[in-house]
Backbone as numpy.savetxt, mean C-alpha at the origin, in Angstrom:
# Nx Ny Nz CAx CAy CAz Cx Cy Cz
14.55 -14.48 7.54 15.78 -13.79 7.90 16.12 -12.80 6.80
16.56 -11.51 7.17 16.51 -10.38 6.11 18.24 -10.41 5.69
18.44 -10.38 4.82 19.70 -10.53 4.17 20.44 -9.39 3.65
21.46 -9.00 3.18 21.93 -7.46 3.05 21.36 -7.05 1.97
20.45 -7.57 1.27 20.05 -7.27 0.07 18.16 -6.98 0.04
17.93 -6.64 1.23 16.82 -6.55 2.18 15.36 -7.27 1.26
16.52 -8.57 0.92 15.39 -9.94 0.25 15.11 -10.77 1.52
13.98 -11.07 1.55 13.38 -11.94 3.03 13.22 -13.13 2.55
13.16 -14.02 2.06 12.92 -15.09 1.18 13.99 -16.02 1.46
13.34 -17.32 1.37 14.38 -18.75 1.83 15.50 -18.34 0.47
14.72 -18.38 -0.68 15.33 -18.31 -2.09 16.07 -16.69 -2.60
16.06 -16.12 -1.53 16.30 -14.96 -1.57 15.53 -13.94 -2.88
13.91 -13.69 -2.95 14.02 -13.77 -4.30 14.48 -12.25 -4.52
14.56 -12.07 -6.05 15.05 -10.82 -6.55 14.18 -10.24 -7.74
12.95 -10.38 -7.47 11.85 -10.10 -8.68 11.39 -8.62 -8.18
11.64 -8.09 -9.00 11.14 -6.72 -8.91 10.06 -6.86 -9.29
8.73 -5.89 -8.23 7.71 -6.15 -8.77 7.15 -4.78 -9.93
6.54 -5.35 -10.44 5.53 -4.32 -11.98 4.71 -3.82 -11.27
3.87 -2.73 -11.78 2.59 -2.00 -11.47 1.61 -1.55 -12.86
0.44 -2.08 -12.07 -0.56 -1.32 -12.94 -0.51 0.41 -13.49
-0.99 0.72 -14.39 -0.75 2.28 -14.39 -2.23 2.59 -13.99
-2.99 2.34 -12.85 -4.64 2.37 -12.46 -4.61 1.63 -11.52
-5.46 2.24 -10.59 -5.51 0.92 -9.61 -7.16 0.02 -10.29
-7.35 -1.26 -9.62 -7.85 -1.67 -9.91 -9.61 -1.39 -9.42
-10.89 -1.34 -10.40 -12.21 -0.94 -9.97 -12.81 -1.61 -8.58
-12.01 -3.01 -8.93 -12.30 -3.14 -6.79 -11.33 -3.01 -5.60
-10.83 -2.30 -6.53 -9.69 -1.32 -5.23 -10.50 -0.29 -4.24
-11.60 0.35 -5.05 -11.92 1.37 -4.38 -13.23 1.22 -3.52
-14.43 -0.30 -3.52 -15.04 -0.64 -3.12 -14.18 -1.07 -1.57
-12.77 -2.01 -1.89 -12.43 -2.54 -0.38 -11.78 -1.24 -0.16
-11.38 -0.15 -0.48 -10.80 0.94 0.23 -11.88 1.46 1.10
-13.09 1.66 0.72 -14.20 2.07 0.99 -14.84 1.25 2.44
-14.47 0.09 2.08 -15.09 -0.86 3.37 -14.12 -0.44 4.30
-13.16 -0.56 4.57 -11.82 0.12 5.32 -12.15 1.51 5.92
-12.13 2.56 5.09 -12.50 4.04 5.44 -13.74 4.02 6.37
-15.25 3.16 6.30 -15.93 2.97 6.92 -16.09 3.02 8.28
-14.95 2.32 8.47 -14.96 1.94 10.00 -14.01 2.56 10.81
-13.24 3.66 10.14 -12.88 5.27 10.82 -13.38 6.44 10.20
-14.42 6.18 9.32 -14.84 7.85 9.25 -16.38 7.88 8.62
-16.98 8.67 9.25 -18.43 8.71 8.59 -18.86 8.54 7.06
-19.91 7.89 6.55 -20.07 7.40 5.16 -19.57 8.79 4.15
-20.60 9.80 4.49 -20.17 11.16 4.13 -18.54 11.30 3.58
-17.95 11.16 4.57 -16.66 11.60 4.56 -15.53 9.98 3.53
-16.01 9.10 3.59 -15.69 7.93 3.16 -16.04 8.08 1.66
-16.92 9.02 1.17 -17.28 8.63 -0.50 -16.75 9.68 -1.20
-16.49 10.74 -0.49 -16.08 12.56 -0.75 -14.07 11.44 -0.89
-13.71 11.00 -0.03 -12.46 10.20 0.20 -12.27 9.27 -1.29
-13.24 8.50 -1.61 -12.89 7.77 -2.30 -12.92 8.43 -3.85
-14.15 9.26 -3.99 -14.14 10.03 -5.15 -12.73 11.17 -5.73
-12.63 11.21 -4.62 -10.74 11.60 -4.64 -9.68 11.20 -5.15
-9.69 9.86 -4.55 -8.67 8.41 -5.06 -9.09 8.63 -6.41
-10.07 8.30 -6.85 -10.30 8.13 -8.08 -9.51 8.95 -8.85
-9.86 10.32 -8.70 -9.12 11.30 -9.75 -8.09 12.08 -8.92
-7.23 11.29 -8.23 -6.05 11.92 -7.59 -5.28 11.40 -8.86
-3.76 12.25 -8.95 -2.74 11.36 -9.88 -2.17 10.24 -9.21
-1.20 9.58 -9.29 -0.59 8.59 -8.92 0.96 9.15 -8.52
1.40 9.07 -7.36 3.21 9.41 -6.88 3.17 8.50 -6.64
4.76 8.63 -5.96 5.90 6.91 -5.82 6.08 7.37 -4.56
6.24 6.63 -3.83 6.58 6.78 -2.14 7.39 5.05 -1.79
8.38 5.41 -0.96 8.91 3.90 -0.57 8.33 3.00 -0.02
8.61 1.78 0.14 7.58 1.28 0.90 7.80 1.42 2.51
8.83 1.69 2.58 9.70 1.89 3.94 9.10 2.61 5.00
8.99 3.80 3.44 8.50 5.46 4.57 6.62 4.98 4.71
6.20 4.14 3.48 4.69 3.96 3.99 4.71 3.32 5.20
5.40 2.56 5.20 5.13 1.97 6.68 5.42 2.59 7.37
6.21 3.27 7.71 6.85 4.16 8.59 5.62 5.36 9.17
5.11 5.71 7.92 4.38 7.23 8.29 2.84 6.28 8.78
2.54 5.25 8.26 1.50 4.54 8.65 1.20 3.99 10.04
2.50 3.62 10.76 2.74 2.68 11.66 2.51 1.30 11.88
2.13 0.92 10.97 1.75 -0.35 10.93 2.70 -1.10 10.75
2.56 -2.80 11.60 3.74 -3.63 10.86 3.96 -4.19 9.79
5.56 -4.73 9.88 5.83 -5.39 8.13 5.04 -7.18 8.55
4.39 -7.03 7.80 3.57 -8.54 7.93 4.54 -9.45 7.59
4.41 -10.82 7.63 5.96 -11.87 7.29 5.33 -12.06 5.59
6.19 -12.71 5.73 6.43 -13.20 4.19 5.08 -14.39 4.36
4.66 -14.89 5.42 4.19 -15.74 5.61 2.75 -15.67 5.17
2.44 -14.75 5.42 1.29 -14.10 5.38 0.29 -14.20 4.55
-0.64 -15.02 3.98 -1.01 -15.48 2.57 -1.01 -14.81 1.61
-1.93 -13.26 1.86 -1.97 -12.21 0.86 -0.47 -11.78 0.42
0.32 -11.76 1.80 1.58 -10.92 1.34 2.75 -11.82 0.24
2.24 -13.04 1.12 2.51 -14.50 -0.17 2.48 -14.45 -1.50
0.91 -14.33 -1.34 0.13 -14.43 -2.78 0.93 -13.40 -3.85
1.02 -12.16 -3.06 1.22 -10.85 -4.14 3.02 -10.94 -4.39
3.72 -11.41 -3.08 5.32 -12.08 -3.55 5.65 -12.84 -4.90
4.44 -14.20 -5.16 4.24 -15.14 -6.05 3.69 -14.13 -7.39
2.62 -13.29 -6.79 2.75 -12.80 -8.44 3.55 -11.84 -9.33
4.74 -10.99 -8.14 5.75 -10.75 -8.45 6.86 -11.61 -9.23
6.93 -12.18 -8.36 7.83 -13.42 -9.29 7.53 -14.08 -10.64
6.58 -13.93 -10.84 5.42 -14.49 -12.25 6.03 -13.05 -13.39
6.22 -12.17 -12.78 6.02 -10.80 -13.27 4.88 -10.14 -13.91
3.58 -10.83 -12.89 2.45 -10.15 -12.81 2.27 -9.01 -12.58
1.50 -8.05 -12.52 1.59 -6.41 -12.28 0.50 -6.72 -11.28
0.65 -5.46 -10.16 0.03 -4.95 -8.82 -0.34 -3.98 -9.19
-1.81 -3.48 -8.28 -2.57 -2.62 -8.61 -1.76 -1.39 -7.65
-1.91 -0.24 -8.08 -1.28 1.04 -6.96 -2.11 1.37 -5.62
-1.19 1.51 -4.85 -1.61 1.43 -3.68 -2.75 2.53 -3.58
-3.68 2.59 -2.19 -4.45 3.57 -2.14 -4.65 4.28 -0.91
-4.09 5.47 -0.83 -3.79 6.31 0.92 -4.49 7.37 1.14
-5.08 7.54 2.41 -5.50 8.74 3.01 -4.20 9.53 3.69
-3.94 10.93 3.21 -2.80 11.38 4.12 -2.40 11.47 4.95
-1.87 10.91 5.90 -1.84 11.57 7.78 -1.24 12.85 7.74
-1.10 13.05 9.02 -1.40 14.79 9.94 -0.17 14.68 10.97
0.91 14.99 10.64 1.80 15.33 12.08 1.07 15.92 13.22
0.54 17.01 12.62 0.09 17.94 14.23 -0.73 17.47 14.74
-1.68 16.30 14.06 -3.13 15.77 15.05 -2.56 14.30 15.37
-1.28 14.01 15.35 -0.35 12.61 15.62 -1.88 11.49 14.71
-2.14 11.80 13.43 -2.83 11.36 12.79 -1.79 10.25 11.82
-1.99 9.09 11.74 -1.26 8.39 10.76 -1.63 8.02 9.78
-0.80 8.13 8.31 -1.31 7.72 7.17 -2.11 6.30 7.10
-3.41 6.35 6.62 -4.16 5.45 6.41 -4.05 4.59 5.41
-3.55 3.36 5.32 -3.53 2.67 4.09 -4.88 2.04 3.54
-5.98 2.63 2.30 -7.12 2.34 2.55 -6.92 1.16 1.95
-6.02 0.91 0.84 -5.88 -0.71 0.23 -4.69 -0.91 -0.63
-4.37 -1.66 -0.40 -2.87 -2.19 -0.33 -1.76 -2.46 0.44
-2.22 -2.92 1.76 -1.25 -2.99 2.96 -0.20 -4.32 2.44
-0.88 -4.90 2.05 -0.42 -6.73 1.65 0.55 -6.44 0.73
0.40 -5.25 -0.39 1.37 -5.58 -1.45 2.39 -4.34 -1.38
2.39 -3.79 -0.51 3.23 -2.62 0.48 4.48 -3.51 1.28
3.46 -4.54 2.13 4.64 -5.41 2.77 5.42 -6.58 1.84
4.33 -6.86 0.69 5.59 -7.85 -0.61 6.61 -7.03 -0.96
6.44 -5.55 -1.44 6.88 -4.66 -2.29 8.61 -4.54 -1.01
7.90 -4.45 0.13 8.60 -4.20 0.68 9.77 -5.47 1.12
9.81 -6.38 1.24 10.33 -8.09 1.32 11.68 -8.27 0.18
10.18 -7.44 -0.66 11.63 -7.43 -2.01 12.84 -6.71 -1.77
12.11 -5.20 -2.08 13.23 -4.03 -1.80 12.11 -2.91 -0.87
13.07 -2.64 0.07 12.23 -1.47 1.06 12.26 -0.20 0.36
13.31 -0.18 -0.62 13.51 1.45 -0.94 12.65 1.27 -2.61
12.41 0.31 -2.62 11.12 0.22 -3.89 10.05 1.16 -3.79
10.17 2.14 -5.23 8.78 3.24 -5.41 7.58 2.35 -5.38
6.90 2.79 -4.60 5.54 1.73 -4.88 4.33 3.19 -5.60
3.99 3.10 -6.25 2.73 3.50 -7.25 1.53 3.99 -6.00
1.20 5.30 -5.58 0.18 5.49 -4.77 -0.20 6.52 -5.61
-2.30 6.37 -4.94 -2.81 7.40 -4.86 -3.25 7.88 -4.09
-2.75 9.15 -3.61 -3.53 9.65 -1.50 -4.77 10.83 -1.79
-5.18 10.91 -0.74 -6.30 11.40 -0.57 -5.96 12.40 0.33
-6.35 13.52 0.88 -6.25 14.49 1.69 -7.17 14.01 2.79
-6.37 14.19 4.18 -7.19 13.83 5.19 -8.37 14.52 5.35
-9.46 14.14 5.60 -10.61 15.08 5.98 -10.73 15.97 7.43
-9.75 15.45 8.35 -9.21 16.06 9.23 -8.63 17.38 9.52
-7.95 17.02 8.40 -6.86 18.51 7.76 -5.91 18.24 8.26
């Protein structure tokens, strides 16, 4: 049950979560397995070599979901669990990793890795900067 303090939690928690300043080196292997299976290898390594040396912006988690379409997973969720619990620890999360979407081709932002700690980030606080690095659609 979401509370006015848009904490989802029995305990209501209130742990703001930390971020890595990098995402992590097997961030970009499972981004990669992901990209796979919507876009040719070609276009999947030109994508990821990107991530790599893109900078890092802050985007809400709100509007990621939003521009993504995807749903807010529950709290229940193991991963989204897991990464809640290491918030609370005041463990640090790796930055998220996005392909851009496309209004005009009703193309939606691709989350290549970090959907799980998008929907913790989000449990906590929706209007929480979450740490991304995007990629330019190959689409255009």
């Amino acid at each position: 049950m979401t509370t006015k303090e848009n904490v989802t939690t029995e305990e209501n928690v209130t742990a703001k979560e930390n971020w890595k300043p990098e995402p992590e080196e097997h961030d970009y292997p499972a981004a990669a397995s992901y990209l796979s299976l919507v876009l040719p290898q070609a276009a999947v390594d030109a994508l990821v070599a990107e991530l790599r040396t893109a900078p890092t912006g802050h985007w809400k988690a709100k509007d990621l979901l939003r521009a993504s379409g995807l749903p807010l997973l529950p709290m229940e969720n193991p991963h989204v669990s897991s990464d809640l619990k290491k918030a609370e620890r005041g463990e640090v999360l790796s930055p998220v990793l996005l392909v851009r979407g496309n209004m005009k081709t009703k193309t939606p932002l691709q989350i290549a890795d970090g959907y799980h700690r998008i929907c913790a980030s989000f449990h906590i606080d929706e209007n929480a900067d979450i740490p991304c690095r995007i990629a330019e659609n190959p689409g255009g």
